[in-house]
ZATIDO-939097 format. One record per residue: residue number from 1; x negated, y negated, z negated of N, C-alpha, C, O in turn; residue in three letters. Coordinates in steps of 0.001 Angstrom, whole numbers, plus 500000, padded with zeros to 6 digits. Layout:
N
NODE  nr    n.X    n.Y    n.Z   ca.X   ca.Y   ca.Z    c.X    c.Y    c.Z    o.X    o.Y    o.Z rest
NODE NUM      X      Y      Z      X      Y      Z      X      Y      Z      X      Y      Z  ALA
...
//
This chain:
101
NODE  nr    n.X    n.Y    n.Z   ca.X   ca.Y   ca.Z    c.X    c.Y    c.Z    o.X    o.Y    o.Z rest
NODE   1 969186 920493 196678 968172 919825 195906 968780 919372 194582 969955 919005 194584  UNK
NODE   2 968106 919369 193506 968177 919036 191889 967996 917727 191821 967033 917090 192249  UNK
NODE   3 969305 917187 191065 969477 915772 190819 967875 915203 190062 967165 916178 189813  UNK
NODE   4 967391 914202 189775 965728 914314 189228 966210 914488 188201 965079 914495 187715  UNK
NODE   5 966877 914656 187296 967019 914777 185791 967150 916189 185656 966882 916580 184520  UNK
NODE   6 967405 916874 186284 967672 918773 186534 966403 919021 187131 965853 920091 186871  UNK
NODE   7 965908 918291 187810 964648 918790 187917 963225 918620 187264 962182 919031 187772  UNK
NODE   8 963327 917995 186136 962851 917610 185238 962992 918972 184098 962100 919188 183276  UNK
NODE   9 963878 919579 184166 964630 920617 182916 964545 921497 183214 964237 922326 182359  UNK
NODE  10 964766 921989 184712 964088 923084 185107 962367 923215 185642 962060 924258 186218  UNK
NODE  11 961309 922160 185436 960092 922161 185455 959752 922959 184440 960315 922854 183350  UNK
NODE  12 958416 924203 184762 958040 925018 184270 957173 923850 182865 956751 922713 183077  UNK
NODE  13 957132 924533 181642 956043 923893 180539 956889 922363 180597 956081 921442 180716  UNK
NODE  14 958023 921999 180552 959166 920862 179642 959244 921803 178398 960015 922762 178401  UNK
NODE  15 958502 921542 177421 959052 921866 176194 959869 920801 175564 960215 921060 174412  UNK
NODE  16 960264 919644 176058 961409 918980 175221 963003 919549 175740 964040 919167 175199  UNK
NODE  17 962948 920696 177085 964258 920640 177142 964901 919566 178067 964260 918782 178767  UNK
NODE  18 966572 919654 177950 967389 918471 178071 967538 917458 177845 967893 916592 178645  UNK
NODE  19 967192 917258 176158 967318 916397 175695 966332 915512 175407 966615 914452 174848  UNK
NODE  20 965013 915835 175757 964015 915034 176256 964474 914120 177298 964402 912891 177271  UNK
NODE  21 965024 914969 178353 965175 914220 179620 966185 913427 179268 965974 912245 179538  UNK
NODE  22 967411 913702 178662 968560 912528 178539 968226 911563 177472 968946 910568 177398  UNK
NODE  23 967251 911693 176633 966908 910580 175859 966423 909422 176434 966828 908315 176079  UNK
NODE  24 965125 909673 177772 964348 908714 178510 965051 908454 179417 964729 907468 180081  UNK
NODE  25 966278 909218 179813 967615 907963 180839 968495 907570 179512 969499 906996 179934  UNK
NODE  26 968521 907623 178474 969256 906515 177879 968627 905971 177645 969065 904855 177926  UNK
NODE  27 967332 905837 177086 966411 904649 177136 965938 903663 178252 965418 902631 177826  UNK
NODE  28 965994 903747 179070 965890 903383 180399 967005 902476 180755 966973 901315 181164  UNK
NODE  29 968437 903620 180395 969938 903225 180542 969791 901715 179681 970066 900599 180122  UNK
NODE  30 969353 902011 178542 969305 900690 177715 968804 899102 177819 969257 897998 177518  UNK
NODE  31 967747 899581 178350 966777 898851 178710 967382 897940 180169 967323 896726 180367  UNK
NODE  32 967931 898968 181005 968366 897910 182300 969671 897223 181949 969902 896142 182489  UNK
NODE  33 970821 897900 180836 971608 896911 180399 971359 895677 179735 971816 894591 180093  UNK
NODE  34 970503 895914 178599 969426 894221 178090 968778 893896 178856 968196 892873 178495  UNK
NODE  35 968536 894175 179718 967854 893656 181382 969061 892206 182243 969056 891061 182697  UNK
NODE  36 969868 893325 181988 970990 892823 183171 971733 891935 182030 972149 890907 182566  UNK
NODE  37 972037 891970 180680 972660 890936 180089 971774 889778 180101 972326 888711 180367  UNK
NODE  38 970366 889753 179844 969744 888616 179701 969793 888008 180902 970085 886812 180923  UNK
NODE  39 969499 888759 182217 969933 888105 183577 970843 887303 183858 970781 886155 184300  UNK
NODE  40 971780 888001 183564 973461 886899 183508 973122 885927 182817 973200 884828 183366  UNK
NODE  41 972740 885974 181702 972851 884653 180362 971725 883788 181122 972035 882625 181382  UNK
NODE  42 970284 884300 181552 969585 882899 182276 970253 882225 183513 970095 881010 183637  UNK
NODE  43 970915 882842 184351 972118 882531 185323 973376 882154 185120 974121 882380 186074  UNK
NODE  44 973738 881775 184416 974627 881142 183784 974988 879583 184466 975842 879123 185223  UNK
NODE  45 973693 879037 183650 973931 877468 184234 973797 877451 185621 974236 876383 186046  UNK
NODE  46 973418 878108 186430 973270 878226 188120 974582 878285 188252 975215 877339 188722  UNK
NODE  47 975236 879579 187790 976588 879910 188313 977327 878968 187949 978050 878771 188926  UNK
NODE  48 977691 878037 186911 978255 877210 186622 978099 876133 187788 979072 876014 188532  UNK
NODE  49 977165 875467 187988 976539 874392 188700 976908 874670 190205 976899 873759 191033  UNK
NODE  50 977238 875988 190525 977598 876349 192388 979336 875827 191966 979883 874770 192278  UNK
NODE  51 979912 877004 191153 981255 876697 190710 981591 875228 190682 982423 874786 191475  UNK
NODE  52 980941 874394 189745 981444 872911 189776 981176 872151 191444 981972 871477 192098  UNK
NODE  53 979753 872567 191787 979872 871911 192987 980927 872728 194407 980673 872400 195565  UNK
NODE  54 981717 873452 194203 982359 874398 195284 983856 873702 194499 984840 873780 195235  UNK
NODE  55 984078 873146 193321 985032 872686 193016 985211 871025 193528 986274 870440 193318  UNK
NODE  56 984313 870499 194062 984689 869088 194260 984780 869338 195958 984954 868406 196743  UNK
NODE  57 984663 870466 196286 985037 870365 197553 986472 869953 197833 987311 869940 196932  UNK
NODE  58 986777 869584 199212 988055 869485 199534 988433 870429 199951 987541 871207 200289  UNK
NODE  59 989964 870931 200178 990678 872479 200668 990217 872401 202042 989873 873513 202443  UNK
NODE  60 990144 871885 202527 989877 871780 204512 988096 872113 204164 987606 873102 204709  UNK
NODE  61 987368 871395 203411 986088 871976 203576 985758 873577 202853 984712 874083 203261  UNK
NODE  62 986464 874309 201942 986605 875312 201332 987126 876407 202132 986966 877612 201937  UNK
NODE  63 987886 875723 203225 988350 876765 204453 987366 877120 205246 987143 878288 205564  UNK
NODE  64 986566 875919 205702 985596 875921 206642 984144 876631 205995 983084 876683 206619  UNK
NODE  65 984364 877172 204560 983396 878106 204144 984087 879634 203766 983494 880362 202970  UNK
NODE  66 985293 880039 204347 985559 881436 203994 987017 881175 202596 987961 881938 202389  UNK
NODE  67 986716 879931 201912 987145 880322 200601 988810 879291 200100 989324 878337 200683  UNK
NODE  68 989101 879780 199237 989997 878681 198685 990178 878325 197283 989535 879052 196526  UNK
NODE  69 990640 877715 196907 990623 877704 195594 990904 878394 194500 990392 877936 193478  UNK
NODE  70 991602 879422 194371 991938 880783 193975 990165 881678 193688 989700 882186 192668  UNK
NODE  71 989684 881560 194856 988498 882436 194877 987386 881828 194071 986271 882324 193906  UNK
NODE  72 987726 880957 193702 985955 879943 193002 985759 880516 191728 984764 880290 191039  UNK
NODE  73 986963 881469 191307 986321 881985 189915 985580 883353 189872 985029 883925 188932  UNK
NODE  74 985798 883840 191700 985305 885074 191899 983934 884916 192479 983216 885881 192214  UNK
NODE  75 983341 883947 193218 982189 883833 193705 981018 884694 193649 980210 884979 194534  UNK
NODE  76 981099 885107 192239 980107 885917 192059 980464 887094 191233 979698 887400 190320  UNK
NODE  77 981526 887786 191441 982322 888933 191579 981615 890294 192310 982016 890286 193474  UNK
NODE  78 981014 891078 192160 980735 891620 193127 981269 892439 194092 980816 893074 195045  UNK
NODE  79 982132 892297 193698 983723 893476 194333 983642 892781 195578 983343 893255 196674  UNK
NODE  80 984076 891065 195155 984465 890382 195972 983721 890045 197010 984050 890065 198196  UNK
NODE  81 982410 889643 196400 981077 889625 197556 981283 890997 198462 981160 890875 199681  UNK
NODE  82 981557 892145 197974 981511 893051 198970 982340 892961 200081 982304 893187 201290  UNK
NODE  83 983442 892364 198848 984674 892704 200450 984471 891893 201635 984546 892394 202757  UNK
NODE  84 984172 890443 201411 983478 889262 202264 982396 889397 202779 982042 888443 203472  UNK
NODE  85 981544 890450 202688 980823 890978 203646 981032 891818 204736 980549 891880 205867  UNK
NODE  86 982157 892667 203906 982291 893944 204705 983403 893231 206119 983204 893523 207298  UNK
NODE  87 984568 892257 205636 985027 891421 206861 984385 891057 207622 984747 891216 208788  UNK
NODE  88 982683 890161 207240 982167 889535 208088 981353 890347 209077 981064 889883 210180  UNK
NODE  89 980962 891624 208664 980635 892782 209730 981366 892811 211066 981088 892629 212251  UNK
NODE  90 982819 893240 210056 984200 893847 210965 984402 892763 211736 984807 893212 212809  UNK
NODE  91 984343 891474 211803 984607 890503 212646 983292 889902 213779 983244 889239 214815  UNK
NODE  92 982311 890606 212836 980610 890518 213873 980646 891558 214781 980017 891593 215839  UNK
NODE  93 981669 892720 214191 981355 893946 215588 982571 893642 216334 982381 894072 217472  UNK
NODE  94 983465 893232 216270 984945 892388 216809 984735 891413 217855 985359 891324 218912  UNK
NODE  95 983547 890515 217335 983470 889497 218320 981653 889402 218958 981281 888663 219870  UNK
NODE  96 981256 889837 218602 979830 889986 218445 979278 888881 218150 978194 888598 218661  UNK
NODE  97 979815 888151 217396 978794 887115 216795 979267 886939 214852 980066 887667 214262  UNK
NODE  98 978579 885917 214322 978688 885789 212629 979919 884738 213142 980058 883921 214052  UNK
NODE  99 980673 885216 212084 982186 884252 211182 981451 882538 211139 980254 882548 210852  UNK
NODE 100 981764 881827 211269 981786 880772 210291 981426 880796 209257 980606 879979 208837  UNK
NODE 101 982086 882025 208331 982160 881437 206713 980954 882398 205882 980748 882226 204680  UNK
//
């Protein structure tokens, strides 16, 4: 099967071609990046406001959520969210129940 952008180019009567089609995924492309920057920038003060409050925690209560102090600048990392999911699976099919954290 044809990726949808190849199948778009090989549709009979596309008289724009390729470059029809790669114009309306860079436009698109564009559009979800000024999408996704303005997202971040209204989320901002949220993310700030979890960060400060995950910072007045104490180390014994920061344990008892998964995290330590090292990690509070990653919170919303998505690498990191992944990997802290993907443990909390591996330790849900390990023990059959959810982590703590």
């Amino acid at each position: 099967m044809l990726p949808n952008t190849m199948s778009r180019y090989y549709r009979e009567g596309n008289a724009g071609g390729p470059q029809q089609a790669s114009d309306n995924s860079e436009k698109r492309g564009l559009f979800a990046r000024v999408a996704a920057a303005l997202r971040w920038v209204a989320e901002t003060p949220r993310r700030s406001a979890v960060i400060d409050e995950l910072s007045t925690l104490s180390d014994h209560e920061l344990a008892d959520i998964g995290l330590n102090r090292s990690d509070l600048g990653r919170v919303f990392d998505p690498e990191f969210i992944e990997a802290r999911e993907t443990e909390r699976r591996v330790i849900h099919s390990q023990f059959g129940r959810s982590p703590s954290f």
